[in-house]
Each structure stands twice: as structure tokens, then as C-alpha cells.
The first five atom37 places (N, CA, C, CB, O) and aatype in JSON, in Angstrom:
{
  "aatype": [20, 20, 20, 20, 20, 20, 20, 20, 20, 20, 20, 20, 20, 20, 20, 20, 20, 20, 20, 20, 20, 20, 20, 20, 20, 20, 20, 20, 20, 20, 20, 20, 20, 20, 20, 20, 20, 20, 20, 20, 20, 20, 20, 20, 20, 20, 20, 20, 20, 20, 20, 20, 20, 20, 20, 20, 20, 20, 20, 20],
  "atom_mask": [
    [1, 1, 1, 1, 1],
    [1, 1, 1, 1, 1],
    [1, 1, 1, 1, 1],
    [1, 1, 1, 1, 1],
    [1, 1, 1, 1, 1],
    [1, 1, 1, 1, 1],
    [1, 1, 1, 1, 1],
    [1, 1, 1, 1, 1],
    [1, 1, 1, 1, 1],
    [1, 1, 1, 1, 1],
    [1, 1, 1, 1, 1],
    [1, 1, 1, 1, 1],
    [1, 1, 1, 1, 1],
    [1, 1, 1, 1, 1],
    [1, 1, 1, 1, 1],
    [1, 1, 1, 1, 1],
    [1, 1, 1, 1, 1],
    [1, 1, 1, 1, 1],
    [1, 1, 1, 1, 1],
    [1, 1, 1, 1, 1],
    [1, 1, 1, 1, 1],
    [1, 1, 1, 1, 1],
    [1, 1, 1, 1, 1],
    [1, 1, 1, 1, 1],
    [1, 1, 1, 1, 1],
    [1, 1, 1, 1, 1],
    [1, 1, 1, 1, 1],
    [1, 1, 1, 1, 1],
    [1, 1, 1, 1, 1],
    [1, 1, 1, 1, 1],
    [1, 1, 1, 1, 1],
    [1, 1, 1, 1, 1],
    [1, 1, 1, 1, 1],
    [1, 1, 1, 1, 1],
    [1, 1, 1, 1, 1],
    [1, 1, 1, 1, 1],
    [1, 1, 1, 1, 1],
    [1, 1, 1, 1, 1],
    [1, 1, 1, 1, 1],
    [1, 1, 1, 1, 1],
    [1, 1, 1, 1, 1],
    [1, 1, 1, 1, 1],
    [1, 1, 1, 1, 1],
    [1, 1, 1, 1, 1],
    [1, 1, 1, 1, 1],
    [1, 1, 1, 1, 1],
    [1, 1, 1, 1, 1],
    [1, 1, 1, 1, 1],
    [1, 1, 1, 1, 1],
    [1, 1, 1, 1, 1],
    [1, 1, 1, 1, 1],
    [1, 1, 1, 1, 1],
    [1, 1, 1, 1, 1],
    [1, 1, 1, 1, 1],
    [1, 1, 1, 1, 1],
    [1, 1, 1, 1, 1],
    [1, 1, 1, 1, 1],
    [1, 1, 1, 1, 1],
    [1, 1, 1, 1, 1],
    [1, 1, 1, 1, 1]
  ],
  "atom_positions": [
    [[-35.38, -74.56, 108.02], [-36.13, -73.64, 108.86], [-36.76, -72.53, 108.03], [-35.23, -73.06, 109.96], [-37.93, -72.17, 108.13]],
    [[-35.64, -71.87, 106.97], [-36.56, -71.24, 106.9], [-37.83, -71.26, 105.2], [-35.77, -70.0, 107.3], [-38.23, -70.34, 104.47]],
    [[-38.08, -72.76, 105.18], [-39.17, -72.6, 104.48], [-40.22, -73.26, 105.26], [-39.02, -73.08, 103.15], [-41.29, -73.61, 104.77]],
    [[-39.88, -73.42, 106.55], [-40.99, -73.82, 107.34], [-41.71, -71.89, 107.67], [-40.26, -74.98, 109.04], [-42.93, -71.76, 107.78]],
    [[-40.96, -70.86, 107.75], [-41.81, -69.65, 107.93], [-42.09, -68.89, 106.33], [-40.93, -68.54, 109.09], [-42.62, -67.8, 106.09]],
    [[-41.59, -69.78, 105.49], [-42.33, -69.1, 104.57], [-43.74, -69.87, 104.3], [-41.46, -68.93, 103.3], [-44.75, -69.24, 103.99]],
    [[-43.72, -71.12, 104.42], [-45.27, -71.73, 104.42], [-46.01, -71.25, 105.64], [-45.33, -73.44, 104.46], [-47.23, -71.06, 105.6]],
    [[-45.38, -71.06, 106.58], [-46.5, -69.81, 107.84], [-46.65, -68.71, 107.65], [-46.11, -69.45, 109.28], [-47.68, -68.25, 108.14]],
    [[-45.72, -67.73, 106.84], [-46.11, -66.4, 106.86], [-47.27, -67.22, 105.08], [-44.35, -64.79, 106.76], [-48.35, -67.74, 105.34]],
    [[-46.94, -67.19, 104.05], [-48.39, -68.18, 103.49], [-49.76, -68.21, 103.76], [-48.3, -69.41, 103.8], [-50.75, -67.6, 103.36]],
    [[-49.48, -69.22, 104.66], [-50.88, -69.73, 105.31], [-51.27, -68.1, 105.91], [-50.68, -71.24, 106.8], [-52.22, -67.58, 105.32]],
    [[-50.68, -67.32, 106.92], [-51.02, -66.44, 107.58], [-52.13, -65.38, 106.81], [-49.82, -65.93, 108.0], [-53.03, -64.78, 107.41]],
    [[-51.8, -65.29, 105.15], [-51.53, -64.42, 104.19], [-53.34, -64.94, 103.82], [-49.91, -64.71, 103.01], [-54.33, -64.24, 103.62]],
    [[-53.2, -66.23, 103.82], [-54.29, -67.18, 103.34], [-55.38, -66.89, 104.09], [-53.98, -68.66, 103.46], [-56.44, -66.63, 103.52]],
    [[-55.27, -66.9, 105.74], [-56.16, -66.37, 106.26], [-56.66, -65.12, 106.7], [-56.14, -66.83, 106.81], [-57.75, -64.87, 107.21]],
    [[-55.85, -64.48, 106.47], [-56.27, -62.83, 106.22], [-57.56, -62.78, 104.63], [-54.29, -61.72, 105.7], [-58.7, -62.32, 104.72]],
    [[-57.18, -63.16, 103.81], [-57.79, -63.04, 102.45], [-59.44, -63.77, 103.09], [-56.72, -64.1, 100.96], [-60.64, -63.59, 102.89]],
    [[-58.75, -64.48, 103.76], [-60.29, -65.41, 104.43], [-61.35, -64.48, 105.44], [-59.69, -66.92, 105.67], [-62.57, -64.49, 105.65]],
    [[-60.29, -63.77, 105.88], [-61.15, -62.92, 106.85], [-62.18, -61.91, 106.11], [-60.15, -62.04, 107.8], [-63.27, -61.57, 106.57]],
    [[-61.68, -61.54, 105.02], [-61.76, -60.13, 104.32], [-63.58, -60.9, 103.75], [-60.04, -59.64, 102.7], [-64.66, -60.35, 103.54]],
    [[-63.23, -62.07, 103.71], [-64.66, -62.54, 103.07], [-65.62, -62.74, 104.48], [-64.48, -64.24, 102.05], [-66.83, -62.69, 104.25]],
    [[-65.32, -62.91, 105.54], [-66.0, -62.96, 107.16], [-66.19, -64.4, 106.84], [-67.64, -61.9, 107.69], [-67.23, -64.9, 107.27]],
    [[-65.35, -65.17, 106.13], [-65.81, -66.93, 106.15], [-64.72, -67.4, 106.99], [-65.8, -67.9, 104.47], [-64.75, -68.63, 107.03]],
    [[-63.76, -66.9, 107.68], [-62.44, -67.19, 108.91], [-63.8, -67.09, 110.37], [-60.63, -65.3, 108.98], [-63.55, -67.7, 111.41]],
    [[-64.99, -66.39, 110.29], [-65.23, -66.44, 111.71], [-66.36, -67.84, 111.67], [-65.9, -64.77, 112.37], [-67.32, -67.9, 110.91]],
    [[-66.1, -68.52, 112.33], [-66.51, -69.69, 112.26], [-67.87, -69.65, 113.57], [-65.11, -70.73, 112.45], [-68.87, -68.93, 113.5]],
    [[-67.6, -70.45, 114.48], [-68.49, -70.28, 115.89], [-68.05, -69.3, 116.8], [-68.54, -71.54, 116.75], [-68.78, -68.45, 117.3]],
    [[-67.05, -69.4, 116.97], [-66.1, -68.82, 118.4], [-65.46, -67.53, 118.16], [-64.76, -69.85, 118.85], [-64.77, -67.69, 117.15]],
    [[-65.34, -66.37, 118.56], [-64.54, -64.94, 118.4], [-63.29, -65.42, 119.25], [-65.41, -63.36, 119.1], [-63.22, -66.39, 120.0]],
    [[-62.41, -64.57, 118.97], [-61.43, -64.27, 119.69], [-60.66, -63.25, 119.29], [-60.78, -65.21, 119.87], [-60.23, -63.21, 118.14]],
    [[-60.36, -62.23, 120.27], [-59.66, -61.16, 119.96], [-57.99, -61.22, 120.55], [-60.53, -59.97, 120.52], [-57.82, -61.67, 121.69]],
    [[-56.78, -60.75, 119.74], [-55.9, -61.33, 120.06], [-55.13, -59.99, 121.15], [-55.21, -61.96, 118.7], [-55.01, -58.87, 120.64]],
    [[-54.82, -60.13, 122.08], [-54.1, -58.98, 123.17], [-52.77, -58.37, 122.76], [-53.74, -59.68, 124.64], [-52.04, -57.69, 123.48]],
    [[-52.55, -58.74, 121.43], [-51.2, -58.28, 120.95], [-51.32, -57.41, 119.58], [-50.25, -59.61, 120.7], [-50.73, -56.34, 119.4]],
    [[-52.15, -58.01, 118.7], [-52.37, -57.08, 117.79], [-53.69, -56.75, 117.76], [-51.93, -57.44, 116.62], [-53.94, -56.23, 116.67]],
    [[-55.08, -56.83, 118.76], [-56.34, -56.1, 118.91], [-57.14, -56.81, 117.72], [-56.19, -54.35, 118.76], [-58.34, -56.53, 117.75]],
    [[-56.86, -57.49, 116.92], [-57.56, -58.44, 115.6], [-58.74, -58.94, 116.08], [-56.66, -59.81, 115.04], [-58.55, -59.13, 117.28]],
    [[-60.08, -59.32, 115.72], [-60.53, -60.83, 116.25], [-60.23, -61.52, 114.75], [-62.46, -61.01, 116.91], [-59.87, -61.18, 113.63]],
    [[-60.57, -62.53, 115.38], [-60.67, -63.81, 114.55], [-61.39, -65.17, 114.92], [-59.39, -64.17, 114.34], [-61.42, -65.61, 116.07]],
    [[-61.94, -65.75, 113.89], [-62.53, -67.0, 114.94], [-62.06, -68.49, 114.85], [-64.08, -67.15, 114.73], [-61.15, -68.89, 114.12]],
    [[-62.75, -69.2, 115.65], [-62.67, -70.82, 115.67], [-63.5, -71.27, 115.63], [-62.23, -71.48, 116.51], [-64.5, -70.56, 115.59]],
    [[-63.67, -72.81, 115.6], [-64.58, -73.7, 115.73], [-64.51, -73.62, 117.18], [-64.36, -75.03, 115.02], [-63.47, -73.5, 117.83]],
    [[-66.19, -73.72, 117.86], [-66.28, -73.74, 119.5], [-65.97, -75.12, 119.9], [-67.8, -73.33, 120.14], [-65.81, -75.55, 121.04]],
    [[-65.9, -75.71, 118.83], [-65.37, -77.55, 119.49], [-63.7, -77.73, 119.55], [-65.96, -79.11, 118.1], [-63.14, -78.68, 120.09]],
    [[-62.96, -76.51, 118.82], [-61.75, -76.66, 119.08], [-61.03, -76.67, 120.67], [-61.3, -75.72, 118.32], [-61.38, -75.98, 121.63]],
    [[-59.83, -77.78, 120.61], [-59.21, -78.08, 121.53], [-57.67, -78.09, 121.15], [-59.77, -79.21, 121.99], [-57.02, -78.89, 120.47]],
    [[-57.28, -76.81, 121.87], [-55.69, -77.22, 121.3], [-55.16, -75.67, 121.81], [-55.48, -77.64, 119.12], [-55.72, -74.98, 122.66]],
    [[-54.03, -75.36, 121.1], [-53.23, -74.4, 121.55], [-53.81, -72.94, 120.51], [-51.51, -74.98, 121.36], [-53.85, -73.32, 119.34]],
    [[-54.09, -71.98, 120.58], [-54.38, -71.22, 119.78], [-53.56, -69.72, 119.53], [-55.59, -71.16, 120.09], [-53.04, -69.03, 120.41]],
    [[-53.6, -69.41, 118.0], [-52.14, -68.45, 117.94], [-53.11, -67.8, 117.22], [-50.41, -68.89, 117.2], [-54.1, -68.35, 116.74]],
    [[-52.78, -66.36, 117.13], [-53.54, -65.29, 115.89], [-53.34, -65.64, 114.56], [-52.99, -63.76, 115.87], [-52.14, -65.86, 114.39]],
    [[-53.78, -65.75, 113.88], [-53.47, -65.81, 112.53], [-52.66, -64.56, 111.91], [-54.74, -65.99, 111.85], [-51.79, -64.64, 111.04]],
    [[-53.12, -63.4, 112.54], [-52.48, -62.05, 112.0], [-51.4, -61.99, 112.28], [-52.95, -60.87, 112.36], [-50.66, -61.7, 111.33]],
    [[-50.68, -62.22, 113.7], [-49.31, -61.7, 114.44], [-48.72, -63.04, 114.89], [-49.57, -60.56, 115.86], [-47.59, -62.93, 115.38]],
    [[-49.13, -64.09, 114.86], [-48.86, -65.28, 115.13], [-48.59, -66.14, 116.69], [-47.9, -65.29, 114.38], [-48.23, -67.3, 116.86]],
    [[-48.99, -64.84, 117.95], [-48.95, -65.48, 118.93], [-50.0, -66.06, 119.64], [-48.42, -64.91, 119.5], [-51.15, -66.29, 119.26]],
    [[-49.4, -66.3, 120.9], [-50.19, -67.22, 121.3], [-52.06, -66.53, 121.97], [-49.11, -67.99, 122.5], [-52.06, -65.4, 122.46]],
    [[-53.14, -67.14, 121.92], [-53.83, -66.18, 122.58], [-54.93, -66.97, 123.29], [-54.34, -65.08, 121.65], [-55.56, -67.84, 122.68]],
    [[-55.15, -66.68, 124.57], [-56.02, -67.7, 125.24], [-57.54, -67.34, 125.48], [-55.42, -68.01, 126.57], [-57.8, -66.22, 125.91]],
    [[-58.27, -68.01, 125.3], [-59.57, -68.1, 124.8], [-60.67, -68.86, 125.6], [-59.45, -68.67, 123.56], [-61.81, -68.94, 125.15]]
  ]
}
């Protein structure tokens, strides 16, 4: 377990650095109701979606 949250806090880390370049906002915004972040997606995505920053869930 817990090197399954060290490869998520990681990745998390990964996409922050991504943001900082504005190449994380893809088609789609989304702002997250827990930590106020946006961030984006692909508008063709289908699936469950979590912040990248705070890691919950956020509906879109």
C-alpha cells in the first residue's frame, strides 16, 4: 500500500510541474470545490475524475 501512494503523491507532483508550463490544460477546465485549483481534461474524457492537486473526487 504504501508504495502505491508514493507513485500517486509522484504522479500528483508530475502534474503540478505540468501545470506550471499551462500544457496540463488540455480542452476542458475544471475547478476543484475542495482546494479552488482548476485544472484540465480532454473534453472526450469519460470516467471518474479526481484533482490532481488534493486528489479528490470532482464532478464536471
Amino acid at each position: 500500500m504504501r508504495n502505491k501512494s508514493v507513485f500517486i503523491k509522484k504522479a500528483i507532483e508530475k502534474l503540478k510541474d505540468l501545470d506550471i508550463d499551462n500544457f496540463y490544460f488540455i480542452d476542458a477546465k475544471l475547478k476543484c470545490p475542495h482546494c479552488n485549483k482548476e485544472f484540465g481534461i480532454d473534453k472526450e474524457f469519460i470516467g471518474i475524475v479526481t484533482c490532481p492537486y488534493c486528489g479528490k473526487y470532482v464532478e464536471g
